[in-house]
C-alpha positions as CSV (number, residue, x, y, z in Angstrom):
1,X,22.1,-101.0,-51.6
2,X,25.4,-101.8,-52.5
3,X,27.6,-104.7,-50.7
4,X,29.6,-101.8,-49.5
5,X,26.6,-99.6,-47.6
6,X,25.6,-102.5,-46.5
7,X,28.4,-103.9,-44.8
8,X,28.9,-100.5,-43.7
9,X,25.3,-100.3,-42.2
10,X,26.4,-104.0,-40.2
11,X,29.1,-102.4,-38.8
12,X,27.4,-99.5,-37.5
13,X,24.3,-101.6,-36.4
14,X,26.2,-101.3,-32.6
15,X,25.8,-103.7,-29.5
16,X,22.0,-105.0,-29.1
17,X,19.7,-102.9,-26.9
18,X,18.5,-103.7,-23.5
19,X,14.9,-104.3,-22.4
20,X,15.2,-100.6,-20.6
21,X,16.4,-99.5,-23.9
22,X,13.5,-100.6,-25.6
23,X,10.5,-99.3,-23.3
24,X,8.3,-96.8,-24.7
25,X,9.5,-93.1,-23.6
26,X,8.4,-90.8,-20.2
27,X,6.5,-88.2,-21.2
28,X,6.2,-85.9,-18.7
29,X,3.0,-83.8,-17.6
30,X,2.9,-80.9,-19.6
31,X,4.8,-82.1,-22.7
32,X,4.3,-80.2,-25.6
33,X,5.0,-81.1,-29.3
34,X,8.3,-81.5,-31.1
35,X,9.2,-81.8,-34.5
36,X,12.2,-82.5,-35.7
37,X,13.1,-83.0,-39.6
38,X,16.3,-84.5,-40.8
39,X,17.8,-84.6,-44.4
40,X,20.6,-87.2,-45.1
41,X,22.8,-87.3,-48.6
42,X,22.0,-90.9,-50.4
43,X,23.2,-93.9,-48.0
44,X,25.3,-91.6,-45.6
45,X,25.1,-91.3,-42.0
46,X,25.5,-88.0,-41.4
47,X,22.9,-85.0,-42.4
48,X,21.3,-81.7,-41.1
49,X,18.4,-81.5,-38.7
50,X,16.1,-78.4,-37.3
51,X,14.5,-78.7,-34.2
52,X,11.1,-77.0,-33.0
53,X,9.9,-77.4,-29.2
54,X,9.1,-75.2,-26.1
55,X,9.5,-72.1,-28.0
56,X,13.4,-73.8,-28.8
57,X,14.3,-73.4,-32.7
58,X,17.5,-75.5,-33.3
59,X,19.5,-76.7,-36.5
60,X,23.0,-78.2,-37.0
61,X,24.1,-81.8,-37.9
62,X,23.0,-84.7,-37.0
63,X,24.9,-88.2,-36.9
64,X,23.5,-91.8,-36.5
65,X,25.5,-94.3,-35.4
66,X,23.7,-97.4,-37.0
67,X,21.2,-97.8,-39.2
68,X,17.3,-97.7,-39.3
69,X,17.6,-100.5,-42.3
70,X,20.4,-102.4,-40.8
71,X,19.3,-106.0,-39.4
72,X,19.0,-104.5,-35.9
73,X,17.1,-101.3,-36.9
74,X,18.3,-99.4,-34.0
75,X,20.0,-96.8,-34.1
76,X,21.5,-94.0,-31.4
77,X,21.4,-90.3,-33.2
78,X,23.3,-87.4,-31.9
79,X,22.0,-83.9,-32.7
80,X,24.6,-81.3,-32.8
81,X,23.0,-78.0,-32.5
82,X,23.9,-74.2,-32.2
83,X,22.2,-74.4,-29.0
84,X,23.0,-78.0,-27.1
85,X,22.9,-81.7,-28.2
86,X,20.5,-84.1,-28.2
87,X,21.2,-88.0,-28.1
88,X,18.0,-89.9,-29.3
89,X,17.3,-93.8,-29.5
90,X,15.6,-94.6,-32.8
91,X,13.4,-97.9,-33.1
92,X,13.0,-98.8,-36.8
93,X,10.6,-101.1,-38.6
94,X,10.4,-102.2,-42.2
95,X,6.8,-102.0,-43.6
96,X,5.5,-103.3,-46.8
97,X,3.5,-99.7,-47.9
98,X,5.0,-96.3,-47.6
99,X,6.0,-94.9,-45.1
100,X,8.4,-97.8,-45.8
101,X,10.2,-97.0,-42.6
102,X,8.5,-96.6,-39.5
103,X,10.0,-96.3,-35.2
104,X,10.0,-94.8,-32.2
105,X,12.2,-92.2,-30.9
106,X,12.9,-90.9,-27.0
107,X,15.5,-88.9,-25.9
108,X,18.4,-90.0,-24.0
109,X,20.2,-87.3,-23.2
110,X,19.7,-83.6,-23.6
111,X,22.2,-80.6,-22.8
112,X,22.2,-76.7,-23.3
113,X,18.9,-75.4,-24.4
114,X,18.0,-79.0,-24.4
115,X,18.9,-80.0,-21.3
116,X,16.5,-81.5,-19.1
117,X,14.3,-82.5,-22.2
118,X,12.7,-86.0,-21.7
119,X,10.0,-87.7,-24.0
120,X,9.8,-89.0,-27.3
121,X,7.5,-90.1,-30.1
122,X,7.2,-91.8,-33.5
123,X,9.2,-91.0,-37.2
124,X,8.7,-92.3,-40.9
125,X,11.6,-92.1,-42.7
126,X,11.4,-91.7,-46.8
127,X,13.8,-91.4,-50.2
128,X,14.6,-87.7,-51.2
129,X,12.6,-88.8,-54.6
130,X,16.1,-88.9,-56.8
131,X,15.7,-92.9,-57.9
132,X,18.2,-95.0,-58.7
133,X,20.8,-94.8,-56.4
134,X,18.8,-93.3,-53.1
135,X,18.5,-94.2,-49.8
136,X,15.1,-95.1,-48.2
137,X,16.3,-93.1,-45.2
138,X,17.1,-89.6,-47.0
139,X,13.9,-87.8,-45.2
140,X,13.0,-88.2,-41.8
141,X,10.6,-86.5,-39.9
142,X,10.5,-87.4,-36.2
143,X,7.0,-86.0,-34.0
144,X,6.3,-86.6,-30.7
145,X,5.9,-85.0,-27.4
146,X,8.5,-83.7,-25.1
147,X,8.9,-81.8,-21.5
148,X,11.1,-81.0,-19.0
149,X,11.9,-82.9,-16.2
């Protein structure tokens, strides 16, 4: 990591969470499984995502604000899809074997096709495989359960 992604990943690191913030997420009866893969360019914050839940097939762009290997390794993540946007909390933690980043995710607020949504899961998070010069946060896949309120 250069001095300049990581001073850049400090500033995005954002105000600490709350206790509420940090509980593990409602799923409610019913919930079924989600995926949802994300691909970010080396170091950068913002990627691509698709979505697959209820039936729901999604994809657009997806934008963190903070960093899953800042010191605070959490991180909100909006998803900007063709059919509504998600706003996700992201729990990170550094690990010694691969998947060298690990968390929890739940959602925090869901509209259009989304809306309603409520639930959450776990996500490893993985270089794209280029060396020298990746990001250990290039491939993310977050699964979990989710249902509708």
């Amino acid at each position: 990591m250069t001095g300049l992604s990581m001073v850049a990943a400090l500033l995005l690191a954002g105000p600490p969470l709350t206790p509420a913030d940090r509980a593990p997420p409602v799923v409610p009866a019913g919930a079924q499984r989600a995926e949802i893969q994300l691909r970010f360019p080396p170091w950068q914050f913002t990627g691509t995502f698709t979505f697959s839940a209820h039936g729901l097939e999604d994809r657009g762009v997806a934008r963190d604000l903070g960093s899953v290997v800042g010191p605070q390794k959490d991180v909100e993540r909006l998803l900007e899809g063709e059919r509504g946007t998600l706003r996700l909390l992201l729990r990170a933690e550094g690990r010694s074997s691969f998947p060298y980043i690990f968390g929890f995710w739940q959602v925090k607020e869901a509209t259009g096709a989304y809306a309603g949504l409520q639930g959450g899961g776990t996500f490893t998070a993985t270089d794209g495989g280029v060396g020298k010069g990746g990001s250990p946060f290039e491939i993310q896949t977050l699964l979990g359960r989710l249902g509708r309120r």
